[in-house]
N, C-alpha and C positions, 0 to 999 in steps of 0.2 A: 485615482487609479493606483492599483497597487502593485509589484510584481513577486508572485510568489512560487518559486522555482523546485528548487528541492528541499533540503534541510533549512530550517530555518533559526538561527543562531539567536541566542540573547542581546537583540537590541532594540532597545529604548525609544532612542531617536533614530530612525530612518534616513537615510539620506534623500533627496530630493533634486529627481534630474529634473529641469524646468523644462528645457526644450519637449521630451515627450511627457511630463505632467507625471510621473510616477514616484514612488517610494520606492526604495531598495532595502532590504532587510540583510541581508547576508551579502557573504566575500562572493559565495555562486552566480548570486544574483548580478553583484556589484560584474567579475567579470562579462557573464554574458552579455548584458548591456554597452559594454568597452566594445566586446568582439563583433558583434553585431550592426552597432554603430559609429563605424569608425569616422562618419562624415564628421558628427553629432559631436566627439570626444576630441578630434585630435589636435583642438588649439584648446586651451585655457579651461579643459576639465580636469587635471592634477592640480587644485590649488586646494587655498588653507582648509577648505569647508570639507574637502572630501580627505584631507590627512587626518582632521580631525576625527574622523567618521571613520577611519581605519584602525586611529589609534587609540581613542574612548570606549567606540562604540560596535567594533570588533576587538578588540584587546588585541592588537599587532602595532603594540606602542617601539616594539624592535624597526618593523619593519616600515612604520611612519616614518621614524630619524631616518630612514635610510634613504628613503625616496628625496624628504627633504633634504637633506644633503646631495644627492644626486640632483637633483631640480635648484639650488643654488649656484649649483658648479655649471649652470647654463646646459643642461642635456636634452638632446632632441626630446620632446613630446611623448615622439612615438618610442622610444625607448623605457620612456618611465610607463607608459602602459602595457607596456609585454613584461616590465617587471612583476607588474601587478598579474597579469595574467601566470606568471611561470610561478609566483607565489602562490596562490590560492589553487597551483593544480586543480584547476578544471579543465583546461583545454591540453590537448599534446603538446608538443614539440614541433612539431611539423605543423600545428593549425596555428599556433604564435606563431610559426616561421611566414605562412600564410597572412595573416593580419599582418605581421610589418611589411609583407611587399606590396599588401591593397595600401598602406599608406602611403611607400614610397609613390605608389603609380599616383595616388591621390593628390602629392607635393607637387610632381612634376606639370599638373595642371596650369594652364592661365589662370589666375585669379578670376575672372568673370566666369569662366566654364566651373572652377571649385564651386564657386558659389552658387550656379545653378544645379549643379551637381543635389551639391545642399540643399537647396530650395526644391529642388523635385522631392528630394526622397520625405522633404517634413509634408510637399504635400498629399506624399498617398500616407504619411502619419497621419492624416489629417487636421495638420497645424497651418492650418490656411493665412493666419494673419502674421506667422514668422515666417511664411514662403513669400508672400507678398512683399515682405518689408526688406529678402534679400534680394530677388526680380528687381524691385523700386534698386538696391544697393548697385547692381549690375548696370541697369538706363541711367542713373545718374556718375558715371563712369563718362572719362573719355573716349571721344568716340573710337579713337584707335586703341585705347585698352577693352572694350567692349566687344569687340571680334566684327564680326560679317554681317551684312543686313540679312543672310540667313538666319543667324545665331539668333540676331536679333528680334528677330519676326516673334522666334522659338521662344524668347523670352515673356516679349509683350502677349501672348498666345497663351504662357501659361500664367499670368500677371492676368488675363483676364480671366482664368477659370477661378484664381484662387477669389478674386472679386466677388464673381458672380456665386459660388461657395460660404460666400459672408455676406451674400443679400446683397451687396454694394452694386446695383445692375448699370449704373448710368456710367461707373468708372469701367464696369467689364466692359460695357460697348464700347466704351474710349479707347479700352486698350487691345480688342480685337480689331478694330477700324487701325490702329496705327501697327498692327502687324498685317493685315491686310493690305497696307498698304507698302512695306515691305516686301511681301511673299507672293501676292496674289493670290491665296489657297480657296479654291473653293470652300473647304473645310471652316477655315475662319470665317467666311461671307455665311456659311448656313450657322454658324453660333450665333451672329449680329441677328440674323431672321429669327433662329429661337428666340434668343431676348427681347423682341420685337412684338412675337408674339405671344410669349407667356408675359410679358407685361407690357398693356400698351405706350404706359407712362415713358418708355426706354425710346426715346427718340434718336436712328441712325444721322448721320451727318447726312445731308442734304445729297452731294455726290452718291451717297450707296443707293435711295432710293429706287433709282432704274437695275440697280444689280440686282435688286430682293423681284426679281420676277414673280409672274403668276407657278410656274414651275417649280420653281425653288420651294414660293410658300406651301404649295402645294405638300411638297415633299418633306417639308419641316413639321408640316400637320399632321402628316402619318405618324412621324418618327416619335412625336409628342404624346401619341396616341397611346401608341404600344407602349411608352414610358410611364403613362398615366395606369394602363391596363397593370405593368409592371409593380406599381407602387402602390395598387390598392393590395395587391400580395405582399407587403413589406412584414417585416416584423413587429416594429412599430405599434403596422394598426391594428395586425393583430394579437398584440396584446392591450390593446386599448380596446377589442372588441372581445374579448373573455374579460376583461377585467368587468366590465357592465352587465356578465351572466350572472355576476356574484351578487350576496344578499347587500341592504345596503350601509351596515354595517364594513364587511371584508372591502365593497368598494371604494367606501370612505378612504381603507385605510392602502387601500391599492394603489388610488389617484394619487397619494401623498409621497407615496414610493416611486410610481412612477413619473411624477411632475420632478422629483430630486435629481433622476436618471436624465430627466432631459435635459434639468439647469446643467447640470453637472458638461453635458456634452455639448451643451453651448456656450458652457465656460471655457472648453478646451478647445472650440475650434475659434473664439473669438481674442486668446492667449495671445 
């Protein structure tokens, strides 16, 4: 994936943010990315790789020495990235003034909350197997750095969606059964029934048994229903279903394009 913004500058090599899987082409680019993502950016994204990328491959070899000089002298994070931002004039004054105070608010977080913080927002990026590995970060925590068996429910809850997002069904149930068993939530108890019933193989612990009522399944059959009706309208299929109108030459070479599309997106959510 690529990101291509406005202007697009003479560069060579690209930079490459790993977390959301893109190239950056330009300082525009490189900003919006910063300002946008500040969860994403604001520990250990100003190092060598990305001065380098300012100062080869934007020609801002002034303004590299400068940061790195600044970044020796031990300078907050978030200061070296509003420099970056007030350099390449894209953003005001006022929207860098903005960005440093989402960081400040960002800093004063508990480490277990920052990190879900983190972990949510890679998972509507749909980086399911770096959300999962910070969730996992947060339950292997002490239990009193870890917060509340609320929090915690919230965690193991969404620790099973990113699971069941990566096919892994037998870990989702494990980890909706152990925030169920923190919270109580109905909501968790009917995920454990989805999984149950879109695969049988997903065996509940023995205790949920009596909770997955005739009721509940009931109602978990509907909701599948509609979800199923939902997903035969996807885009997906229908583009897998004009690609089969075509002669069978153009299909040949449809499938080949579109099998790339899909590796490709199953490279990114298994990252």
């Amino acid at each position: 994936m690529s990101l291509i913004l406005c202007r697009q500058e003479p560069v060579k090599r690209p930079f490459y943010f790993e977390y959301l899987g893109i190239r950056i082409y330009s300082s525009q680019e490189l900003c919006y990315v910063i300002y946008n993502n500040p969860l994403l950016v604001m520990e250990g994204f100003v190092d060598e790789s990305l001065l380098e990328f300012i100062r080869e491959d934007l020609d801002m070899a002034f303004f590299a020495a400068k940061l790195e000089k600044w970044q020796k002298s031990d300078e907050e994070e978030a200061e070296l990235l509003a420099m970056i931002l007030h350099e390449c004039d894209y953003y005001s004054a006022v929207e860098v003034g903005q960005f440093r105070q989402k960081l400040a608010s960002l800093r004063r977080l508990p480490q277990s909350e920052l990190f879900k913080e983190k972990a949510d927002f890679l998972f509507h990026k749909k980086q399911y197997g770096k959300a999962a590995a910070l969730y996992l970060k947060i339950l292997n925590m002490a239990r009193a750095d870890r917060g509340s068996d609320g929090f915690t429910a919230k965690v193991y809850n969404n620790l099973g969606a990113a699971y069941a997002r990566l096919f892994l069904m037998d870990k989702a149930c494990s980890a909706y059964e152990k925030s169920y068993d923190l919270s109580k939530s109905e909501e968790v108890l009917k995920k454990i029934c989805h999984l149950n019933q879109w695969n049988a193989s997903v065996k509940p612990g023995e205790r949920f048994l009596p909770l997955l009522t005739e009721e509940l399944q009931k109602v978990c059959r509907e909701e599948r229903e509609l979800a199923d009706e939902a997903a035969g309208k996807a885009q997906s299929l229908n583009e897998l279903d004009q690609l089969f109108q075509k002669d069978p030459i153009k299909r040949f070479q449809g499938a080949g394009e579109l099998v790339s599309k899909w590796k490709k997106e199953y490279r990114n959510i298994m990252s």
